[in-house]
N, C-alpha and C positions, 0 to 999 in steps of 0.2 A: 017547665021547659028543661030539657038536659043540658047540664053542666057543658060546657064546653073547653074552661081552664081552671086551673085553680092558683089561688095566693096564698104562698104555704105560710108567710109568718106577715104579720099586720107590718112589718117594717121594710122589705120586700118591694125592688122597683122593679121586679119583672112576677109576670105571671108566665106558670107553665101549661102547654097547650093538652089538654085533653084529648081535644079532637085535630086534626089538619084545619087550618085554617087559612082561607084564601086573601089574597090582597083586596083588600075593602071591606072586609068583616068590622062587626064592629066588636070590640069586648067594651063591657059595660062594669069597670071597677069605679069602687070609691066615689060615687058619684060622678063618675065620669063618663063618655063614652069614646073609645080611642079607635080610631082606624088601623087596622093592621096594613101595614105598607106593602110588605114580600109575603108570598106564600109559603108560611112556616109550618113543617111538618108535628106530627102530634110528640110530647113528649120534650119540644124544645120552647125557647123561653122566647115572650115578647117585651119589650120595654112598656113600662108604665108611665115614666117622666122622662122628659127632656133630659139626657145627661150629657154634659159637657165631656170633652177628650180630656185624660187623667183622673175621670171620678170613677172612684167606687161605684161596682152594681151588686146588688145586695139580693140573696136568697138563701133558704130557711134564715133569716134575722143574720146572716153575716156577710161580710164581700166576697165573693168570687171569682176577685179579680175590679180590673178598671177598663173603660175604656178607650181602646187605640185610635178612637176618632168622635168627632160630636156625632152622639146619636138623637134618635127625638124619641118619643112615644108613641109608641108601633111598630117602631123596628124590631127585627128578627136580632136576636142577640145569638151571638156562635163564635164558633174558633179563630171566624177572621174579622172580627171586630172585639172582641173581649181577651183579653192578657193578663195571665197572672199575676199576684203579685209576690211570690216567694222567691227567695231567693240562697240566701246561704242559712248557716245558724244560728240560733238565735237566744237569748239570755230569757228566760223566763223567771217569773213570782209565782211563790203559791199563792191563793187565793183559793181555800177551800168552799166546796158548796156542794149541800145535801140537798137531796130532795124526799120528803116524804112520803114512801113505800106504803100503802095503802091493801098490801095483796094476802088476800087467804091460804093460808096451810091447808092446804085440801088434803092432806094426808093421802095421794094417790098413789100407786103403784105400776111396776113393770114387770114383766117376764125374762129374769137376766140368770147369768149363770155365776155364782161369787166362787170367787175363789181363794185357794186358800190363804192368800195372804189379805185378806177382804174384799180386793177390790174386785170390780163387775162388770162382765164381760153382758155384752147384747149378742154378741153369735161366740160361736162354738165350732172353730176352725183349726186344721192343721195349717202349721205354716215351715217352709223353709228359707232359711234368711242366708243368703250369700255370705260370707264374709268380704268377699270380693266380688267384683264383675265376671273372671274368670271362669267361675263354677257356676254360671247361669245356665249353658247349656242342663249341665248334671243337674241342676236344681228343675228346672223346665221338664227334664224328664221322670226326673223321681215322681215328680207332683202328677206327672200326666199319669204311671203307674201306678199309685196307690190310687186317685179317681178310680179305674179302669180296675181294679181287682177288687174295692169295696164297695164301689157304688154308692160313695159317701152318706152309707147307712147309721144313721144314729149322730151325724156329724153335718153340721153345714157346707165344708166344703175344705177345698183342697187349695194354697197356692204359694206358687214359689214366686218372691219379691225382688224380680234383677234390679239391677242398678251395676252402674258401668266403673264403681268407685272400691276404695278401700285396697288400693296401690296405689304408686308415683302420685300422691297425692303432700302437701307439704304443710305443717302446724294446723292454722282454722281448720282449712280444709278437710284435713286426715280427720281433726276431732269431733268434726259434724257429721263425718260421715258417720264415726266411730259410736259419735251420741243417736244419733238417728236409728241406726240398727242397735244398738242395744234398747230403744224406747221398741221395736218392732219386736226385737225377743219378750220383752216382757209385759207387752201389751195384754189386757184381760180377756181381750176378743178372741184369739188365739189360747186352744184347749191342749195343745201341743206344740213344742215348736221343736227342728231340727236345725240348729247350726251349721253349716257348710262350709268347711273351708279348703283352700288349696295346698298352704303350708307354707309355702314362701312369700304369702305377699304383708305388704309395711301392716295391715291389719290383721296381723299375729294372732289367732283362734287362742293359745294362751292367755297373753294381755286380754283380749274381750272379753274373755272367761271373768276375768279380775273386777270388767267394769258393772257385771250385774251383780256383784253382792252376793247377798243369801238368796240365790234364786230357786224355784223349784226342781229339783235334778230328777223328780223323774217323769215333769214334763217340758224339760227341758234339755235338748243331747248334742254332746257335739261330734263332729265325722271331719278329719281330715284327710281329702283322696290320697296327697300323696304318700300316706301312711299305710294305706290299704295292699297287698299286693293281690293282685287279682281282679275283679270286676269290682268298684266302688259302688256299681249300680244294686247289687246283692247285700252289700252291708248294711247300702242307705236302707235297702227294702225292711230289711229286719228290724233297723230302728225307727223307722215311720210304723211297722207295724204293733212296735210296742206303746209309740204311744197313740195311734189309733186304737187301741184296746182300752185306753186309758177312759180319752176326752169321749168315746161314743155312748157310757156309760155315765156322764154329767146329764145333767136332767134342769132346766130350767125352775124358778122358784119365783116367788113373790118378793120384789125388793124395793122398798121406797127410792120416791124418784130421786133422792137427795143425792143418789149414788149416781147421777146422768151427769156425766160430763159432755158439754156439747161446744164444739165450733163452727165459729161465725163467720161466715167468707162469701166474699161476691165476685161475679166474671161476668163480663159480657151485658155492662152495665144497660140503662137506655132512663132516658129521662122520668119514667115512672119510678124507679129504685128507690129514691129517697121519699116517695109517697106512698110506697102500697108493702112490695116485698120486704124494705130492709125497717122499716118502722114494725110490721107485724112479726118479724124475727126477734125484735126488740123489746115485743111484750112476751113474745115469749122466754127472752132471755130475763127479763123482771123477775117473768112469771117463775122460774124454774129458780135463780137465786131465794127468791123466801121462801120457796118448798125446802132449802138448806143446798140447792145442787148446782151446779161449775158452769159457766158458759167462758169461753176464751175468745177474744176478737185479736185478729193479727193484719198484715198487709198494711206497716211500718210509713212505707208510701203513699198511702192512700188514707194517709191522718195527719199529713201536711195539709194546714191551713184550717187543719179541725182540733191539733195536738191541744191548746188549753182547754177545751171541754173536758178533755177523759183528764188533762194534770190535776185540773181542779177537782176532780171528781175522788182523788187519790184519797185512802182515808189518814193517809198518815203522810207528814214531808219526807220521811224514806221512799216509800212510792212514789211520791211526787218527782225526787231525784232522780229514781231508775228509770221512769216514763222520760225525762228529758235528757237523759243518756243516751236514751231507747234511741227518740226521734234525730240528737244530734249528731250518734252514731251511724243513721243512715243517710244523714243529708251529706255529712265525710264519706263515706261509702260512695253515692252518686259522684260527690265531686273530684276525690283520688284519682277518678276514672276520666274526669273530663267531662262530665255533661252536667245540666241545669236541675238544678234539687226540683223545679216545677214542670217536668216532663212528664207526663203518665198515660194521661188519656189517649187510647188506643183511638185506631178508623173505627171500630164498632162503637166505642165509645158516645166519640163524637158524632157518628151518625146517628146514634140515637137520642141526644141531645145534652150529653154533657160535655162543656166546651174546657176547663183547665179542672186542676189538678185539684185546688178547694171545688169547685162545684160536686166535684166527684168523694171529696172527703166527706164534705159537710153531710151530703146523703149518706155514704159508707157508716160512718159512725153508728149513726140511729141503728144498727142493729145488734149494739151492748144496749138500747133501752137507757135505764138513768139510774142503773145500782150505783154504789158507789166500786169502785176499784179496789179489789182486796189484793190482787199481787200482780205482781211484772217478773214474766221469764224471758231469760235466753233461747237464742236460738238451739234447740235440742234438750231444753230442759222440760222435768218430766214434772207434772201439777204438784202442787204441794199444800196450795191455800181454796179453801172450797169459796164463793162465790164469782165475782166477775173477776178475768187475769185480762193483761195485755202482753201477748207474746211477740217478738223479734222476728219478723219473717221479711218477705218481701211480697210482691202483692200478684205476682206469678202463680197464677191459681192451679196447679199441679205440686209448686214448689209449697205454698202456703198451705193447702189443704192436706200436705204431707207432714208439715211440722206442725198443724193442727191434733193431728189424729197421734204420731209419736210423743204428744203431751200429755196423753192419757185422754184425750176426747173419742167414746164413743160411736159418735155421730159428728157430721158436719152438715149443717145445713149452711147451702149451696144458693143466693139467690139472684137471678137472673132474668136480663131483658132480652137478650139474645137468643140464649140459648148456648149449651154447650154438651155432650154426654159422656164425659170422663166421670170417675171416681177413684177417691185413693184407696187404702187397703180397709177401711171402714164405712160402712154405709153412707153416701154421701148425696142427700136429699136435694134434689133441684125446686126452687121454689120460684115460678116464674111472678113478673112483676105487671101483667098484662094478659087479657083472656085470649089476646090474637097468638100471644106463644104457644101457651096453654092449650089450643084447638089442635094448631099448626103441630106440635112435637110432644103429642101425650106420651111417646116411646120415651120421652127425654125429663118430660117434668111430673114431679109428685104431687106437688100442690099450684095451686093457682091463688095468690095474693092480687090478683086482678080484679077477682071478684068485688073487690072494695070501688073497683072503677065502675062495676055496673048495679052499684045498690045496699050492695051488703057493707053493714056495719062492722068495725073494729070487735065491737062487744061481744059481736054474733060469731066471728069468724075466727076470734081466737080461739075458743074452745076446741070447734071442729080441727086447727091448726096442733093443739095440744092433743088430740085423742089421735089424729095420725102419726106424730113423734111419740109416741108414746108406743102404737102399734108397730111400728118399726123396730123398735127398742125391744118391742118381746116377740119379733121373730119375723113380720112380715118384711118382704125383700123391698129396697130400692131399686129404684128404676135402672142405677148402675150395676148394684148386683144383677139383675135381671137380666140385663143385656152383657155381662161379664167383663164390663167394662170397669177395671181395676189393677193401679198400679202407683209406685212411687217416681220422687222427683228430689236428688239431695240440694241443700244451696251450694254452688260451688262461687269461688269469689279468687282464688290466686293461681297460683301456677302448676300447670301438672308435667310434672318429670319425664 
């Protein structure tokens, strides 16, 4: 007989619906047989015992909150009977714990472009980087120009990265932006890049100059308009064309995967996420840690209520520290402003059956898998330590999947119950968590992790997961590249002048 819920950890007083299920159904857990009271939709959670008002309701093996009234077994559990329980910040212990890595060096490869300072790009693009908001126009048309004169022959493609920042911007702010675009200049996906600046604004093309270090200078240029007399559109031409001469002449190679840095990120949750899409992102982010290569999970937010899984997981009490600076620094963040550190869950959220802001961690997490943690970055810092990182972002999947990719990630896999067709400036894989998305928005999703709902094994279905990430990696397009949907998001957080 087919499945119609499941009980994702043996400790667990709700099961999650598979199917829709009517009032009068029975589910048959534990020796039991329980009447479903309400007709609860697929995806959301049913009670399994009697639970008193102020107790804990427990899923994947933690609370997810308590509930706001007596409930019994059968009830429909949701956002107007279950309540958080977080609140402010909190003093944490370490309590380190391993778990035993059992995964094979498969010694595989990808089709990437290395460059000269090692690292490895998966595409092979011109890019213009604003310095400012300002010069988006000029940057929008250079990029539509060089398209239109080379027919991005020999090159993947062409694109100018507006963003509305890098004036009247004040301290954080200015320096996120200022970290952010210099992670886009010297990203390895990009075979050229042209700097764009205006000349006046607080992001001084000078100073930026300074923040890249020994960069490459001659696939790397800078153009200040107001320095130009005469048409700026003519000079930019001449410098796009130089280093179009450059990158169209890079050629793909064989590179072990160990050189994939990939990010971890979800939007547009729905109660399948912590069963199907974000647990199989999770072996793959295993899987790729003992090959030697980088997975980063971020969205700061959405690890309240899940934060000591990953502290513990820290290989060292310095990580352990930054990971609780990470967390207590955004729960001051939320509250600075005046709102409740347990706000999150979106209407799409919750309509698809995640009701607070742990239910929603507890599943988010599972897609770092169970490496242990080898470093914690800032927001706008660039990767430094190869296996699992936890980065600083917020959980605004435009904003997060931007300082994903300015960390040196690759790739970002994208997974989702909803549905969403944005991408950032790097390939940004949709991995739906249900075969109804998956039918519904083949424009939008790459993989289907649903599959696990109609049959298919974990065992079986990693593999196939990994040889798509991987075909991506040496050249096949995403579904967002495809539809040309790509662009940035910086965090803004204070005051603009």
């Amino acid at each position: 007989m087919e499945q119609t819920f499941i009980k994702i950890n043996p400790a667990d007083t709700v099961v999650v619906c598979l199917q829709a299920q009517k009032k009068g159904d029975v589910i048959a857990i534990d020796g039991k047989s329980i009447n479903v009271n309400q007709d609860t939709p697929a995806g959301h959670k049913v009670l399994i015992v009697d639970t008193p008002q102020g107790t804990d309701i427990i899923k994947y093996g933690y609370p997810i909150g308590h509930a706001m009234k007596d409930l019994k077994a059968g009830d429909w559990v949701n956002e107007d009977n279950l309540k958080t329980n977080l609140s402010g910040t909190l003093e944490y212990t370490y309590n380190p714990v391993s778990e035993e890595q059992n995964i094979k060096d498969e010694q595989r490869t990808f089709k990437g472009y290395v460059r000269k300072n090692g690292e490895v790009g998966v595409r092979n693009e011109i890019w213009i980087v604003p310095t400012v908001g300002c010069v988006n126009g000029i940057a929008e048309k250079l990029a539509t120009m060089l398209k239109e004169e080379t027919g991005c022959e020999g090159i993947d493609s062409v694109y100018a990265w507006h963003h509305n920042y890098g004036c009247s911007q004040l301290s954080g702010d200015h320096e996120n932006t200022r970290k952010v675009l210099r992670d886009l200049t010297l990203h390895p996906n990009a075979g050229g890049v042209l700097v764009l600046g205006l000349g006046c604004e607080n992001n001084q093309p000078e100073d930026f100059e300074k923040m890249l270090g020994d960069y490459d200078k001659e696939r790397i240029k800078f153009l200040v308009v107001q320095k130009v007399q005469g048409d700026e559109l003519n000079v930019g031409m001449d410098i796009l064309r130089q280093l179009y001469a450059i990158a169209k002449e890079d050629k793909r190679e064989d590179v072990s995967v160990s050189k994939l840095r990939v990010g971890l990120k979800c939007g547009g949750s729905d109660g399948f996420s912590g069963i199907t899409a974000n647990p199989l992102v999770g072996e793959f982010s295993d899987w790729l840690v003992a090959q030697g290569g980088t997975s980063i999970l971020t969205e700061v937010p959405e690890m309240f209520g899940a934060e000591t899984i990953l502290m513990n997981r820290c290989k060292t009490e310095e990580l352990f520290n930054k990971t609780v600076t990470m967390v207590n620094d955004f729960k001051e963040y939320f509250l600075s402003h005046g709102e409740p550190v347990g706000e999150n869950p979106s209407p799409g959220n919750k309509a698809g059956g995640i009701s607070t802001l742990e239910d929603k961690a507890l599943g988010c997490t599972q897609k770092c898998g169970r490496a242990p943690v080898s470093g914690v970055l800032e927001y706008g810092d660039r990767l430094e330590t190869n296996g699992l990182n936890l980065l600083s972002a917020p959980g605004n999947d435009l904003v997060a999947s931007t300082a994903l990719a300015s960390a040196g990630c690759q790739i970002v896999l994208f997974t989702t119950g909803r549905g969403t067709p944005f991408g950032t400036f790097v390939p940004t894989m949709k991995v739906s968590t249900n075969p109804t998305l998956a039918a519904q928005k083949p424009n939008w999703i790459d993989f289907s992790a649903g599959q696990l709902l109609e049959g298919k094994s974990m065992e079986e279905l990693l593999p196939e997961f990994i040889d798509k990430i991987i075909s991506v990696a040496s050249g096949e397009q995403s579904r967002n590249e495809i539809n040309g949907y790509r662009e940035i998001s910086i965090f803004k957080n204070g005051v603009t002048l």
